[in-house]
ZARO-238091 format. One record per residue (C-alpha): residue in one letter; chain; x, y, z. Coordinates in steps of 0.02 Angstrom, whole numbers, plus 50000, padded with zeros to 5 digits. Example, Ala and Ser with C-alpha at 12.3 -4.5 7.8 and 13.67 -1.06 7.14 Angstrom:
<pts>
> residuo/cadena/x/y/z
> A/A/50615/49775/50390
> S/A/50684/49947/50357
</pts>
This chain:
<pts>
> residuo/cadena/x/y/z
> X/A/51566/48899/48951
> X/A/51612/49066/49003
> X/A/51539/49153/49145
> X/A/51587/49320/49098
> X/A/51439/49436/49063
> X/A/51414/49621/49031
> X/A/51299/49726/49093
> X/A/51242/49912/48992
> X/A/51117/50057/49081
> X/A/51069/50227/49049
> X/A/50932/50264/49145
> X/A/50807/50416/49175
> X/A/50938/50537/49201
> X/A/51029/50523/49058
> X/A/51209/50548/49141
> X/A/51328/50422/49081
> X/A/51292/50252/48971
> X/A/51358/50123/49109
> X/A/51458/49967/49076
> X/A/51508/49833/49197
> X/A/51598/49669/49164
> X/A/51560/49540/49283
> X/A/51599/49377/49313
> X/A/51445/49230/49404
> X/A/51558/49092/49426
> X/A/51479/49102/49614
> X/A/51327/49183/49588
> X/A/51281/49201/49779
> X/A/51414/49324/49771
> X/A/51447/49402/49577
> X/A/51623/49496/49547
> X/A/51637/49657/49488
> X/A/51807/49628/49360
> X/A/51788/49810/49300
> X/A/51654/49960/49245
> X/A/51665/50102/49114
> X/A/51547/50235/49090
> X/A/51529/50344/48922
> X/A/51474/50509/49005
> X/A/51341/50589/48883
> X/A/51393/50720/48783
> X/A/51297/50884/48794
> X/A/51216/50856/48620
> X/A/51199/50671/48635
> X/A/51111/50706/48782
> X/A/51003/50838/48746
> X/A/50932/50728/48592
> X/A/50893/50592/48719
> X/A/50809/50713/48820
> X/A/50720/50772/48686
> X/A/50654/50611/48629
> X/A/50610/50558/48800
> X/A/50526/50709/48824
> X/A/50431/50748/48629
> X/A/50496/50802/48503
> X/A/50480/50863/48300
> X/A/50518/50698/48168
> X/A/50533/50595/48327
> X/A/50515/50424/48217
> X/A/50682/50476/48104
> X/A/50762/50554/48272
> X/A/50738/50407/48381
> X/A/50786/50272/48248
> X/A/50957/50385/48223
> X/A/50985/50380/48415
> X/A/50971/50210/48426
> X/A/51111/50200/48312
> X/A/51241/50284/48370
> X/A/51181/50247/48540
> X/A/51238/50078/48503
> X/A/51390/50136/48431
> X/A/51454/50218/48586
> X/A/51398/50061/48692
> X/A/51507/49929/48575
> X/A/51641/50063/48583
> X/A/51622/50046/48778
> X/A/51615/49882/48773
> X/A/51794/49874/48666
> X/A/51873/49977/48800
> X/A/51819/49885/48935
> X/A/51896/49730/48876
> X/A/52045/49807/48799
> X/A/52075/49876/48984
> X/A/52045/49704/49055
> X/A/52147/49626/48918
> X/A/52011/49511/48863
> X/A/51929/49469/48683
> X/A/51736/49463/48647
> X/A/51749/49295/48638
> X/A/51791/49281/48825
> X/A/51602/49336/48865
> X/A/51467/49224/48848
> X/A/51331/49386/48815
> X/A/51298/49572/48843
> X/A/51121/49635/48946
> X/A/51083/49783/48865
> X/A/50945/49894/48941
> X/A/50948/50008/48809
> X/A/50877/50203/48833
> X/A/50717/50227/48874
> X/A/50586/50347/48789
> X/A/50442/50290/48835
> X/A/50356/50190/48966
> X/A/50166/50177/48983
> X/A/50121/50023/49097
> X/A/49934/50085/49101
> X/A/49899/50114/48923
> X/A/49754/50045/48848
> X/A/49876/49955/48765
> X/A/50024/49944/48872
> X/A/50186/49967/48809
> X/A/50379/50016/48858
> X/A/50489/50072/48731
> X/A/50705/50078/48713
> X/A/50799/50125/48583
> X/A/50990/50044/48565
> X/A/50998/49899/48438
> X/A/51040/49741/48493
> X/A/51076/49669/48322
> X/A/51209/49815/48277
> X/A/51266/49813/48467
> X/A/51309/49604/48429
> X/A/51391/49661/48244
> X/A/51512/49808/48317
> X/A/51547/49693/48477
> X/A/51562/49526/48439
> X/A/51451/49463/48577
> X/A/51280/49409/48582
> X/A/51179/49514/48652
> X/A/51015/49476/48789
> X/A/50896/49648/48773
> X/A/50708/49674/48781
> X/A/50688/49642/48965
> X/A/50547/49745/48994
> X/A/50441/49708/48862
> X/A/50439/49507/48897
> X/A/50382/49555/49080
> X/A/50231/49673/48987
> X/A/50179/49525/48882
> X/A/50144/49439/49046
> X/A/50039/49577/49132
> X/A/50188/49657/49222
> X/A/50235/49834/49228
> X/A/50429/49776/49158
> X/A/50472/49888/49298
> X/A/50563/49871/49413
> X/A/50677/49752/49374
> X/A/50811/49769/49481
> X/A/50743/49694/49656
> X/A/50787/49505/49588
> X/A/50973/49556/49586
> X/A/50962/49670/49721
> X/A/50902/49506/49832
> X/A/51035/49394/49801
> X/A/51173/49510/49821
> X/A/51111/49602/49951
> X/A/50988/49515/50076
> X/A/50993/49461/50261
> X/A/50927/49332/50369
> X/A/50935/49428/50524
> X/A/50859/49602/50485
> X/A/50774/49722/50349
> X/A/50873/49772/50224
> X/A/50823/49910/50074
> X/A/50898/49952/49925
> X/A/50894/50118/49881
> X/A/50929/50166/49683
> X/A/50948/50349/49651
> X/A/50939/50370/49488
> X/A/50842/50485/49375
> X/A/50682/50383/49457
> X/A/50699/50326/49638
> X/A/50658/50173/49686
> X/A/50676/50027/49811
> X/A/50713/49833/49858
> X/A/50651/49754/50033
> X/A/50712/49620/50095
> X/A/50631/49577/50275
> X/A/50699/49403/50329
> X/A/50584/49253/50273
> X/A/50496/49348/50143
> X/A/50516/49378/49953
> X/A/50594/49557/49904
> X/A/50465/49673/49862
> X/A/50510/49846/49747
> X/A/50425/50000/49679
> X/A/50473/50156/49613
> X/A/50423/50292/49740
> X/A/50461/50445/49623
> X/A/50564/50572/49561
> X/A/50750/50597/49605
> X/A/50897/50642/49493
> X/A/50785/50665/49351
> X/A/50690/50832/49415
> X/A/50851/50881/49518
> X/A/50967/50879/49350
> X/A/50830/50951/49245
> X/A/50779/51103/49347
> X/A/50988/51134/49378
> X/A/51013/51140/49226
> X/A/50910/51256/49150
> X/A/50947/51378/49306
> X/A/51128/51366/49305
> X/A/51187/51266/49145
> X/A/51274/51139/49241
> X/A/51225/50969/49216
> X/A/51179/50923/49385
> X/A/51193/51004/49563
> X/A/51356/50929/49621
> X/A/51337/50874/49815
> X/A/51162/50957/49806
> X/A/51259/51130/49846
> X/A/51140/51233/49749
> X/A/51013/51152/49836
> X/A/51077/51177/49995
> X/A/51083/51346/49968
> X/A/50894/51369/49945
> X/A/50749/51335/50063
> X/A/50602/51222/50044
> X/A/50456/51309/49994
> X/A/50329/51199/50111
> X/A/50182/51263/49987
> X/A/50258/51193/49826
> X/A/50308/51057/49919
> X/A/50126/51001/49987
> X/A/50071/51026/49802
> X/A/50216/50902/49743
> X/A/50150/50773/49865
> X/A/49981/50802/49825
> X/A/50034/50681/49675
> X/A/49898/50515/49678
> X/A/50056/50408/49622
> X/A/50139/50442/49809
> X/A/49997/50359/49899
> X/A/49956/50216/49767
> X/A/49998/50031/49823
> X/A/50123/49920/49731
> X/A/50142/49868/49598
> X/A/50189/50015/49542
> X/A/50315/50100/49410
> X/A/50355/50269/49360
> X/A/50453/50380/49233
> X/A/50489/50531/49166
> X/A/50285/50547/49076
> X/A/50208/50565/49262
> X/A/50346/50671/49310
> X/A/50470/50764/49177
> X/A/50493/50945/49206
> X/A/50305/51000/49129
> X/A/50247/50916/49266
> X/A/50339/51040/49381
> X/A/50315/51185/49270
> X/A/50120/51134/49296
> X/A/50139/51141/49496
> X/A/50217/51286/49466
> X/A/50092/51386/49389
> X/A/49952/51317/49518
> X/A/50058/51352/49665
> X/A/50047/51548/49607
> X/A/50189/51621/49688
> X/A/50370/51669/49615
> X/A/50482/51570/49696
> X/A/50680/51554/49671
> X/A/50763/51441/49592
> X/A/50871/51388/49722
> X/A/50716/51367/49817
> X/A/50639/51270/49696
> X/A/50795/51152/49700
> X/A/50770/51133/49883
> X/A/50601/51091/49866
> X/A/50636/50951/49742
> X/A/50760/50881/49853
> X/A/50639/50875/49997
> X/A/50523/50801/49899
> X/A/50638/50665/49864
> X/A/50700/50635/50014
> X/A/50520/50637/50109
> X/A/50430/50522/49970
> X/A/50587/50380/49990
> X/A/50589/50414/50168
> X/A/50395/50375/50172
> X/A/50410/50231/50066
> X/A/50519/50147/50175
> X/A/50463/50159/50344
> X/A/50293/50113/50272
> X/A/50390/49950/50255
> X/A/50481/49931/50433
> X/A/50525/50061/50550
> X/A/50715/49994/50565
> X/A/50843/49908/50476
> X/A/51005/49951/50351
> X/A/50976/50061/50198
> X/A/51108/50029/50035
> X/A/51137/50179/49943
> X/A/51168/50140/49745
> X/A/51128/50245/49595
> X/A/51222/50428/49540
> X/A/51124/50502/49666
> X/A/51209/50433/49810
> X/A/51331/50568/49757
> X/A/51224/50694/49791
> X/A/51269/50721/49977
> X/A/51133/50869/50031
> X/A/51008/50728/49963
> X/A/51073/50570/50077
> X/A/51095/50661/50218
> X/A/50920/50743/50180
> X/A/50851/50548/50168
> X/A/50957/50475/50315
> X/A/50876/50622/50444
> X/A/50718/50570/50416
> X/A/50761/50370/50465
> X/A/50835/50400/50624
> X/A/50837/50206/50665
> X/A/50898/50133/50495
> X/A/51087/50120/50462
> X/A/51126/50180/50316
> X/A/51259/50126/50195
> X/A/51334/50145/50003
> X/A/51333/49998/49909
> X/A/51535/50020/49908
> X/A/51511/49926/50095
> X/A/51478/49762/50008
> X/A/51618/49795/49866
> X/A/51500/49868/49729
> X/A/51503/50033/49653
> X/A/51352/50123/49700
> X/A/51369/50181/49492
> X/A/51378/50026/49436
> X/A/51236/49917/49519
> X/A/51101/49936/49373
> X/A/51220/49882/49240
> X/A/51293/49746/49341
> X/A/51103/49706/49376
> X/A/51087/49683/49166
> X/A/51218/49572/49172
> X/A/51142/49476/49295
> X/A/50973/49454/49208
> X/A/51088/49409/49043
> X/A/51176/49282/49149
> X/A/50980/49225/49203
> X/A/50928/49218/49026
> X/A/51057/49112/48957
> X/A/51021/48980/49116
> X/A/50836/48982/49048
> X/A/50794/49048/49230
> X/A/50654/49193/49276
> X/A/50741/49365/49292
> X/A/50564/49444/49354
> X/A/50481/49452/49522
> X/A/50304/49443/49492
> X/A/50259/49518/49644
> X/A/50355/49663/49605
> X/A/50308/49700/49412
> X/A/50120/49633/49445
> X/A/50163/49488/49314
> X/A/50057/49337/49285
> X/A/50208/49240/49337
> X/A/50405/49212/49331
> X/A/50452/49238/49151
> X/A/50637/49227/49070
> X/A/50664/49384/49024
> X/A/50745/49454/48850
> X/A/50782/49416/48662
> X/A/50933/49331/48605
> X/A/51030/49418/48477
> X/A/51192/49307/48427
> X/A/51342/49380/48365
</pts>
């Protein structure tokens, strides 16, 4: 049986649909045979945005999305291989996150929902695919978020010190790992999301490459205060976030009640701050020393890490490229991983961490 799996993400920020192609013969230590990433194009991205966000004919929109959103992945997918010189049949299944639109953990009646369709993502690919992650965690009390920390512990942890995991993605969040104790994991807030969205519309550029623009501008300490001012900061875990607590009306809305006219660099400074201080809070909450991994496209963002790394004086701080593992490619290898989980008929949650009832396999089989 093959031990080939691969791994799909788009998260928050809506970058770049990531694919990684791993291979679990050992499992204490997975192999990274290759990655791919379909960078978003403008359009395809500003749909996604849209639909994330609210929009007109959303129903029609979204169902059209999913579509070719599964086109591009099984197109992905094809080149990966083709690069790798391998055939479908090599891989035993594809983890798909999918893209997600909506998640509301605290509903009245909770719910999280993706769009991508496994069933035309096993058709184009000729793989079975391993999807609805989330939603099996829901159906057992959870949040279905995060779901990362599993993978981040057995890659990643240490029997000698703390160790965090730090994705930087459109939402930040973390994985501890303190010797003798299970991994714990929450999303502590914004990060790339607010950062890309505000850059954006200020400069039409994507995102703020190294956090230069941001750099340029100063914090604003009274926006900043009202930023923090945000319940979710201060909440205990379990907890799980997304772009519905804090999109960019959210901003626009601490905008307004701040009062003042501030520029936009400024702004941009402000969000990085807030970034950096919320993760930076987060984690010494949780020990005051130990080694901090970098993943996510936000380790990119230089001004930001070096924004986050000042305020842990004694924590070492590394990318995930230290332990051989693109920091871009951890969440999709992380999909693989839960596939990989699925197909063993072992738990790909941490209870703990989502707020479950208990350890549940996670996912829907789709065969080829």
């Amino acid at each position: 049986m093959s031990t080939l799996f691969i791994g799909l993400m788009s998260g928050t920020s809506v970058d770049a649909l990531d694919a990684a192609l791993v291979d679990f013969s050992n499992e204490r230590v997975p192999r990274l045979i290759g990655e791919k990433s379909h960078i978003w194009l403008a359009d395809e991205r500003q749909e996604l945005l849209a639909l994330a966000a609210g929009c007109a004919n959303e129903i029609d929109r979204s169902g059209r999305a999913g579509q070719w959103w599964s086109e591009r992945a099984a197109a992905l997918i094809n080149e990966l291989l083709a690069e790798h010189q391998l055939s479908p049949s090599d891989v035993r299944a594809i983890g798909s996150h999918g893209q997600t639109l909506r998640h509301r953990p605290h509903s009245d009646y909770p719910y999280t929902l993706q769009i991508g369709d496994p069933c035309l993502l096993a058709e184009l690919s000729g793989i079975s695919v391993v999807a609805q992650f989330r939603q099996r965690d829901m159906a057992a009390g959870g949040q279905g978020a995060p779901l990362v920390p599993a993978f981040h512990q057995a890659i990643f942890a240490q029997s000698e010190r703390c160790v965090v995991a730090l994705n930087l993605g459109g939402i930040a969040n973390i994985s501890v790992m303190q010797p003798g104790r299970g991994v714990r994991g929450y999303d502590t807030g914004p990060a790339s999301m607010l950062l890309d969205g505000w850059c954006q519309r200020h400069t039409s550029k994507a995102y703020d490459e190294d956090g230069r623009w941001a750099a340029s501008g100063t914090c604003h300490q009274g926006l900043l205060d009202a930023l923090l001012a945000m319940p979710y900061f201060s909440a205990p875990a379990p907890k799980s976030t997304g772009r519905e607590s804090f999109g960019m009306s959210w901003l626009e809305r601490q905008l307004v009640l701040v009062g003042t006219d501030i520029k936009p660099e400024d702004v941009q400074a402000t969000l990085l701050a807030l970034t950096a201080t919320t993760v930076a809070d987060a984690i010494l909450r949780e020990a005051p020393s130990g080694e901090l991994i970098l993943c996510g496209g936000g380790a990119n963002n230089t001004a930001l890490c070096q924004a986050i790394a000042a305020k842990l004086t004694h924590w070492q701080c590394k990318r995930s490229e230290a332990y051989g593992y693109p920091a871009q490619a951890i969440e999709a290898m992380a999909f693989a991983w839960l596939a990989m989980r699925f197909t063993q008929g072992l738990s790909g949650n941490v209870p703990e961490v989502t707020g479950a009832r208990g350890a549940r396999v996670l996912g829907g089989y789709f065969p080829a």
